[in-house]
C-alpha positions in Angstrom: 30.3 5.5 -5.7 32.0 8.1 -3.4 31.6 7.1 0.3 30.2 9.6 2.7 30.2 9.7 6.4 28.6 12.1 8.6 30.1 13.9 11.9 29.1 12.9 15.1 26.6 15.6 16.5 25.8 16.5 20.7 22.2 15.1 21.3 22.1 13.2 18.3 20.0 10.3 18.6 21.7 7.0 19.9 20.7 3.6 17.8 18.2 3.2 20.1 16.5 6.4 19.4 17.2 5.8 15.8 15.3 2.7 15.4 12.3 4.5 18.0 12.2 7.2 14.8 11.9 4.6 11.9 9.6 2.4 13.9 7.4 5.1 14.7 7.2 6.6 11.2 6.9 2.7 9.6 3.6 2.5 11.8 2.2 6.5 11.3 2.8 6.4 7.7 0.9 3.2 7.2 -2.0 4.3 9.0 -1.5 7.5 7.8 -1.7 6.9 4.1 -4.2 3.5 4.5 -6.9 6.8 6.3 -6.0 9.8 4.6 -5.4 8.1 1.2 -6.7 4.6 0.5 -9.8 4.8 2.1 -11.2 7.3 -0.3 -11.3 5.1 -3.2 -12.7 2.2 -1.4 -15.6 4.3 -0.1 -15.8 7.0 -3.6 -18.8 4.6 -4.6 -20.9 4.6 -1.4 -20.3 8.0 -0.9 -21.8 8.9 -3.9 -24.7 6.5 -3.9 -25.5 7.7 -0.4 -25.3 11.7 -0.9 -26.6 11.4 -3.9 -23.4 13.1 -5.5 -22.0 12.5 -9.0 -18.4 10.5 -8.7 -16.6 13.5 -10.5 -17.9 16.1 -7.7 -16.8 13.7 -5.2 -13.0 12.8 -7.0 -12.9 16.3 -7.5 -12.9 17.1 -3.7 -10.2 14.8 -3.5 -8.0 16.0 -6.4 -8.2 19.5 -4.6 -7.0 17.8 -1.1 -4.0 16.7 -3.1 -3.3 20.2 -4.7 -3.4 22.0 -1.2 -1.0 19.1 0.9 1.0 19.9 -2.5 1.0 24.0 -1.2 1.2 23.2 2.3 4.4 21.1 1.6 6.4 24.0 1.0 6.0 25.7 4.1 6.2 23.0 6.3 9.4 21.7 4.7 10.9 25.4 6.2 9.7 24.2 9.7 11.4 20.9 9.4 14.5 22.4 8.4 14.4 24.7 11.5 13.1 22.3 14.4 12.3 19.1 13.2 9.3 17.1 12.6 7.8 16.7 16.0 5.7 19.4 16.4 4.8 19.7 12.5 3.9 15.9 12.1 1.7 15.8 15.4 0.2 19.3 13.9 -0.6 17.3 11.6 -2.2 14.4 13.2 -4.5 16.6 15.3 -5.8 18.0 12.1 -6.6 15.5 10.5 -8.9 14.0 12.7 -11.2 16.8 12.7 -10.9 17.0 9.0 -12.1 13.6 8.5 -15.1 14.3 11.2 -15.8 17.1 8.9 -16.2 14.5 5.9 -18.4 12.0 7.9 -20.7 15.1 9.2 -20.9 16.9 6.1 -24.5 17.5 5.3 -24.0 19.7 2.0 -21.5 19.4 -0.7 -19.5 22.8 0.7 -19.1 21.0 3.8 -17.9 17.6 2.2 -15.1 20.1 0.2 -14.1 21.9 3.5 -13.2 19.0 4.8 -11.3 17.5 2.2 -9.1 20.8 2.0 -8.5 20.4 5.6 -7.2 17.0 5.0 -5.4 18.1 2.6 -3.4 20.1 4.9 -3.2 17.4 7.0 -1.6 15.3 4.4 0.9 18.0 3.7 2.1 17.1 7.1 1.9 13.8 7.9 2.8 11.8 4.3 6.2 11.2 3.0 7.8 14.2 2.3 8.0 15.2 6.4 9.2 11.6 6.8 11.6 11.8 4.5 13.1 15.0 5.7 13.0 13.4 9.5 15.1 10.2 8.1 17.1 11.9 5.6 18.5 14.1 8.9 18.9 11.7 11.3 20.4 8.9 10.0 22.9 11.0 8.4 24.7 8.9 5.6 22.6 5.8 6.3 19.0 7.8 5.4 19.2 5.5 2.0 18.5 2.5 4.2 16.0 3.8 6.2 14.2 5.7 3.5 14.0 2.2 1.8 12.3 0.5 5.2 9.9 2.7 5.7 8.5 3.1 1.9 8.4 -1.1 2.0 6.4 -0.6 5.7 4.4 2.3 3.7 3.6 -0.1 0.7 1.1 -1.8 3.2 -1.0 1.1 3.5 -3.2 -0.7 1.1 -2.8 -4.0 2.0 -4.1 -2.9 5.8 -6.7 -0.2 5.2 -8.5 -1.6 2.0 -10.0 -4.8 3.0 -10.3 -3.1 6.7 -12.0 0.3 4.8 -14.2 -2.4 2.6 -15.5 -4.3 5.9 -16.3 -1.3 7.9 -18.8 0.1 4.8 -20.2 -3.6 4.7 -21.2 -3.7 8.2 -22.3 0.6 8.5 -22.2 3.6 6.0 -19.5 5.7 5.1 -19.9 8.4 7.4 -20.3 6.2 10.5 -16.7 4.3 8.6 -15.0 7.4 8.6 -15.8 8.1 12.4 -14.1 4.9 12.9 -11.0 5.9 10.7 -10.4 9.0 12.6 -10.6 7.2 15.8 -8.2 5.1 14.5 -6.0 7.7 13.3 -6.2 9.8 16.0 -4.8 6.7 18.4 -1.8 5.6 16.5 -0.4 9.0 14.7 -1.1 11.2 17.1 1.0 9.8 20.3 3.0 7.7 17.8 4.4 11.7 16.6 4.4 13.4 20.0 6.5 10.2 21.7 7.8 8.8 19.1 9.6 11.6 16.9 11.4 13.1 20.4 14.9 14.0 21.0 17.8 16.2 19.8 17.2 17.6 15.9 21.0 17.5 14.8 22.5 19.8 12.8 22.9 18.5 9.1 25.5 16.0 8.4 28.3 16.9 6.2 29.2 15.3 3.2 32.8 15.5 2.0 33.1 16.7 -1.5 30.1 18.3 -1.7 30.3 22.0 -1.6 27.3 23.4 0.9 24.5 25.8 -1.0 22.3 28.6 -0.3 19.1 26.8 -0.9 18.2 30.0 -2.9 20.7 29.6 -5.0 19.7 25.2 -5.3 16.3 26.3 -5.9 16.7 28.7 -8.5 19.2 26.9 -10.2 18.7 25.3 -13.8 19.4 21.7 -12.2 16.9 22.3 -10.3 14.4 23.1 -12.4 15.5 19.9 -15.1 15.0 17.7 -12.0 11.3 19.2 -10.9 10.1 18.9 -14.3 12.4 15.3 -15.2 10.3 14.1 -11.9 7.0 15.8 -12.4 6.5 13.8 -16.1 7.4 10.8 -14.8 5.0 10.7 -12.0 2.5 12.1 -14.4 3.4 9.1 -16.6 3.6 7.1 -14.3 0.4 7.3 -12.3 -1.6 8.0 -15.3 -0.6 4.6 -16.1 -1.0 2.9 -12.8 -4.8 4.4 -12.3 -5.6 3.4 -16.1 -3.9 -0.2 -15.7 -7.4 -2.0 -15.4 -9.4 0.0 -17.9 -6.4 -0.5 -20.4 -6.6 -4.6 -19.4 -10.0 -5.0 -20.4 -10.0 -3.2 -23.8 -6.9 -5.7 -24.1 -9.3 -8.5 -23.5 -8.9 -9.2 -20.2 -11.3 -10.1 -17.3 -12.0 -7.4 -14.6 -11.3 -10.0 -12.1 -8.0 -10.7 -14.0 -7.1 -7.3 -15.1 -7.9 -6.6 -10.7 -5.1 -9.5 -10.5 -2.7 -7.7 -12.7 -2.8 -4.5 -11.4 -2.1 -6.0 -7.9 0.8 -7.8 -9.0 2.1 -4.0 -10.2 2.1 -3.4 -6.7 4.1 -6.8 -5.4 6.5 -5.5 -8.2 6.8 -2.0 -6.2 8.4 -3.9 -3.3 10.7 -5.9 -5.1 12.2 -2.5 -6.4 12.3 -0.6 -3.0 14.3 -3.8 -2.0 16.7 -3.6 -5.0 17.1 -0.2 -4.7 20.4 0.3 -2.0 22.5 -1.9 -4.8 21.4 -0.2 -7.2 22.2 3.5 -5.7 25.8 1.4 -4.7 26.9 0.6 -8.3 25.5 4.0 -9.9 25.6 7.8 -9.2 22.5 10.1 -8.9 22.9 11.4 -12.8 22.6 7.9 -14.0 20.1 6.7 -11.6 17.9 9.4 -12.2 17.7 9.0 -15.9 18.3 5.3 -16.1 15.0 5.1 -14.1 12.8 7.4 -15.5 13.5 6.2 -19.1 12.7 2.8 -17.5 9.1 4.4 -16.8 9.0 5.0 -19.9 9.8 1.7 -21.6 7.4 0.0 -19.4 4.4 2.7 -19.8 5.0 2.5 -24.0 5.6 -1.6 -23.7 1.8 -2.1 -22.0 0.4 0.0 -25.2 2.3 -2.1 -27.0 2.2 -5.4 -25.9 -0.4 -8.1 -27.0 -0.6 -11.1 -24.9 -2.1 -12.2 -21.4 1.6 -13.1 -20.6 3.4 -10.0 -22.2 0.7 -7.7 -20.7 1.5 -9.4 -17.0 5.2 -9.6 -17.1 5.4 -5.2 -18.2 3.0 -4.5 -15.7 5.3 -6.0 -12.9 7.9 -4.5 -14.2 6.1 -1.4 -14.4 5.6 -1.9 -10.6 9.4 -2.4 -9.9 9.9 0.4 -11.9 7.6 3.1 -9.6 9.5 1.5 -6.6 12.4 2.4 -7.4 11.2 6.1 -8.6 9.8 6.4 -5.2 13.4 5.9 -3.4 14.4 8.4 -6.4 13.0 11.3 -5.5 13.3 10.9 -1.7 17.3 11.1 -2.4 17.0 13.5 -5.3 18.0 16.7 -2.9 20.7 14.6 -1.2 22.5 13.4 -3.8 22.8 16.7 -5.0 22.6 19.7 -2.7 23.2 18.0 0.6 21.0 17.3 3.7 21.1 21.1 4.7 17.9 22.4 3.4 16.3 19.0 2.6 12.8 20.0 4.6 12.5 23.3 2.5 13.6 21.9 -1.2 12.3 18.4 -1.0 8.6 20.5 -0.3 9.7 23.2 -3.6 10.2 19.9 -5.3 7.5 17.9 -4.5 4.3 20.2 -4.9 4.5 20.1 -8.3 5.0 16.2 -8.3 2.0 15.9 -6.4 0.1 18.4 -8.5 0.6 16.0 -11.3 0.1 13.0 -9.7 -3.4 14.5 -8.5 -4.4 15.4 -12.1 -3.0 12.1 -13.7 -5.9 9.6 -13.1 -7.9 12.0 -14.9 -5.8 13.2 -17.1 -5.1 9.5 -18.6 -8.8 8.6 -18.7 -9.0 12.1 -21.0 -6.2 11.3 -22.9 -7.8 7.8 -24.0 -10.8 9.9 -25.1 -8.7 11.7 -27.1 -6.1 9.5 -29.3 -8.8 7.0 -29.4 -7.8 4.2 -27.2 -5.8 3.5 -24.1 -3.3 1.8 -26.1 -2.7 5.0 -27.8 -2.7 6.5 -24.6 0.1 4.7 -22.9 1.8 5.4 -26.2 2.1 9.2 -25.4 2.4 8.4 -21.5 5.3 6.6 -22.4 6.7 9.8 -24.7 6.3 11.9 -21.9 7.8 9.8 -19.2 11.2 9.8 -22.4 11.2 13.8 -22.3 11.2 13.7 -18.9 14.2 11.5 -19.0 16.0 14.4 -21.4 15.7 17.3 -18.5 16.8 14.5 -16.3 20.0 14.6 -17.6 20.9 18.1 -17.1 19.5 17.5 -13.4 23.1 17.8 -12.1 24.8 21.0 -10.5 27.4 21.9 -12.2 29.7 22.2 -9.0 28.8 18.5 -7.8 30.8 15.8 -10.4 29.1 12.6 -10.9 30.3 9.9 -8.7 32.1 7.1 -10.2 30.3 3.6 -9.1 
């Protein structure tokens, strides 16, 4: 693969400073995604046995928290690009906490949606796609590496902020939980982005061999557009499957403790493919990568319709886990690999609201999609065909100016 270095900058950060970023971001990130994130589906049932709400009013508040971090992506990505990720990722911080005060206080549906779009917002600011533009800049050509620490630190989110989410709904309600969240939230990510994301926002690193473009002309480009939509079905695919893993189980035959099990193994798998991914992106190029990977989605998503057996049904979904690990690290290097460091902030947010449009839709759209071929088995079936087309426009994901690099 063709070696890049990047130029020295005035006021860049010194290793120090560097490892002050990634620390920082390992720790907002987790608490950020464990509040903002995790803790909804932990609390989705109390919430609505408390209100008094139906669970599709209340996921539907959620799905539409997704849609607008998805907008607010776009703009904040042309911040990033222009000053960094201080001030926008604090921004950020500070709003979510009322947000979530908003959610705990709400006393009428309206209220309980307001807050959720505030979140949204929020998230728009504070989840990976800022975090990924703050890496991708300062670590120059060692971003890979870094990317790769902090979505294995990220992975935890769960891990931390379930059980802890779970506890804290045991001993009071949900509101009086999410007042407790916030608090939380508000004491690690806010200071943790004022302090910790400080110093000199360098000027992009250049990458030798790869010709510098007008992010109008990247964004409008036909590569561009095969890579949104090669992405987009995968993720749709993707999560789909991940969110419909335990209902698929148990028409299999499994237990609910077992098919639980399973599903959480997916997750062990995710890490073992954030961990494989820098040899990986050392022995292939981003053409290859990109549709080597996504047509691995699809393999895996078609194999758990397919396959028949406790064993057979364990072993895909791991590898099914690995697979979305490795998508993960993917897309955060998509832009790079192609169109340079430049304009990450502002294409990585074009790029990644319609990602997260899908990925808000897919849990619902695979439980529809059972309904309507009949089965889950069916469904991963199509899943799987849609993760394969997406591997077609993947191919032609490639500007035609930029040559594939040769392993």
């Amino acid at each position: 693969m063709t070696e890049t270095t990047t130029t020295p900058q005035i006021g860049t950060l010194d290793r120090a400073g560097l490892r002050r970023v990634l620390a920082t971001l390992c720790l907002t990130e987790i608490t950020s995604w464990g509040i903002l994130y995790y803790a909804f589906p932990v609390l989705s049932v109390a919430i609505s046995r408390e209100s008094g709400w139906s669970a599709s009013v209340i996921v539907a508040a959620f799905s539409i928290s997704q849609l607008v971090a998805a907008l607010v992506g776009i703009p904040v990505g042309r911040i990033l690009d222009a000053g960094g990720p201080r001030t926008v990722m604090t921004a950020g911080s500070v709003l979510a906490v009322p947000s979530l005060l908003l959610v705990a206080w709400a006393p009428t549906l309206p209220w309980f949606y307001a807050g959720w779009v505030l979140a949204g917002a929020a998230m728009g600011a504070v989840l990976y796609p800022p975090a990924f533009a703050a890496l991708t800049r300062w670590y120059g050509s060692d971003h890979v590496k870094a990317l790769m620490i902090l979505t294995l630190a990220a992975g935890l989110a769960s891990t931390v902020f379930a059980p802890l989410t779970a506890a804290l709904v045991d001993r009071y309600d949900w509101r009086a939980t999410y007042l407790v969240l916030a608090v939380i939230l508000a004491a690690v990510t806010i200071p943790g982005h004022y302090v910790g994301l400080r110093g000199h926002w360098p000027d992009p690193p250049q990458h030798p061999g790869q010709q510098a473009t007008d992010h109008r002309d990247a964004s409008r480009s036909r590569a561009f557009a095969a890579l949104v939509i090669a992405l987009a079905l995968a993720a749709f695919a993707a999560f789909a499957g991940v969110f419909n893993l335990v209902p698929l189980l148990i028409e299999q035959g499994f237990s609910p403790g077992l098919a639980a099990l399973t599903l959480g193994l997916g997750g062990a798998g995710q890490v073992l493919g954030r961990i494989g991914y820098l040899p990986l992106s050392a022995r292939t190029g981003p053409l290859g990568r990109t549709v080597g990977i996504i047509a691995a989605t699809a393999a895996t998503t078609a194999l758990l319709g397919v396959a028949d057996t406790v064993v057979a049904l364990i072993g895909v979904a791991i590898g099914a886990g690995l697979v979305r690990g490795v998508f993960t690290l993917v897309q955060a290097t998509a832009i790079t690999d192609r169109w340079g460091a430049t304009h990450y902030g502002r294409l990585n947010g074009l790029m990644s609201a319609p990602i997260v449009i899908v990925m808000a839709l897919a849990p619902w759209a695979g439980t529809a999609l059972s309904t309507w071929t009949g089965s889950y088995t069916r469904a991963y079936l199509v899943l799987g065909a849609i993760a394969l087309a997406g591997a077609g426009f993947a191919a032609a994901s490639l500007p035609r100016r930029t040559t594939e690099p040769t392993p």
